[in-house]
N, C-alpha and C positions, 0 to 999 in steps of 0.2 A: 238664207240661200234658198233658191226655188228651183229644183230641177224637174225639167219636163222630159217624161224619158217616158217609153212605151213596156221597159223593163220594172221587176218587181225592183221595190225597195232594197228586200233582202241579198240581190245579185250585185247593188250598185254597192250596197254599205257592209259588202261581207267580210272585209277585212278594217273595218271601223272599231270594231269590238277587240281583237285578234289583239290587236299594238298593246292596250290597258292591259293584258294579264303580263307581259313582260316586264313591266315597271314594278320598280321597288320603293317604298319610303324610308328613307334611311336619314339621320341624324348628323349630323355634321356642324363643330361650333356654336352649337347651339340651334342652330336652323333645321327645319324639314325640307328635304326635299323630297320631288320625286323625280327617281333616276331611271333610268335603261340601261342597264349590264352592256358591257360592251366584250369582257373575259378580263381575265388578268388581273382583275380587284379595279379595273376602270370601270365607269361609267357618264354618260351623257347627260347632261342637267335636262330634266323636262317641261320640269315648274318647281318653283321654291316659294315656302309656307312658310312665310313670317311676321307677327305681326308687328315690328321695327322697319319702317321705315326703308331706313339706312341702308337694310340690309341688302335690298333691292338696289341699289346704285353702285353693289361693288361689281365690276364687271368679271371676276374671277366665280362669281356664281350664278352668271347670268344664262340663261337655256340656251341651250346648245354647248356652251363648254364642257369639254369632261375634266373627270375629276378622279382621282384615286381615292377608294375606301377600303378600308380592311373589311373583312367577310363578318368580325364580329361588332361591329357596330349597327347591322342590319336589323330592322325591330320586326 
């Protein structure tokens, strides 16, 4: 991506950074993923780390679904 813009970097991509400190990696059937809190023990799928395949084609963990996790499975 190429932006031409007369503005620093730092003002376009200020909130680029901000998003990553709110994600968690948390554990789930065996899978990693990484989530965004959403309250309530939910969260939003962001990316899932796995290296099966499989894992990737169920659509109940596909990014953007959320998902219920208890607080102590958090790593």
């Amino acid at each position: 991506m190429i932006i031409y813009s007369t503005l620093p970097m730092e003002i376009i991509f200020q909130n680029e950074n901000a998003a990553a400190y709110d994600n968690m990696e948390i554990k789930i059937d065996g899978m990693t993923m990484l989530v965004q809190p959403c309250g309530n023990n939910e969260a939003r799928i962001v990316r899932l780390i796995s290296p099966n395949p499989y894992d990737y084609m169920n659509p109940a963990y596909a990014p953007g679904q959320r998902i219920h996790f208890r607080p102590e499975t958090v790593q």
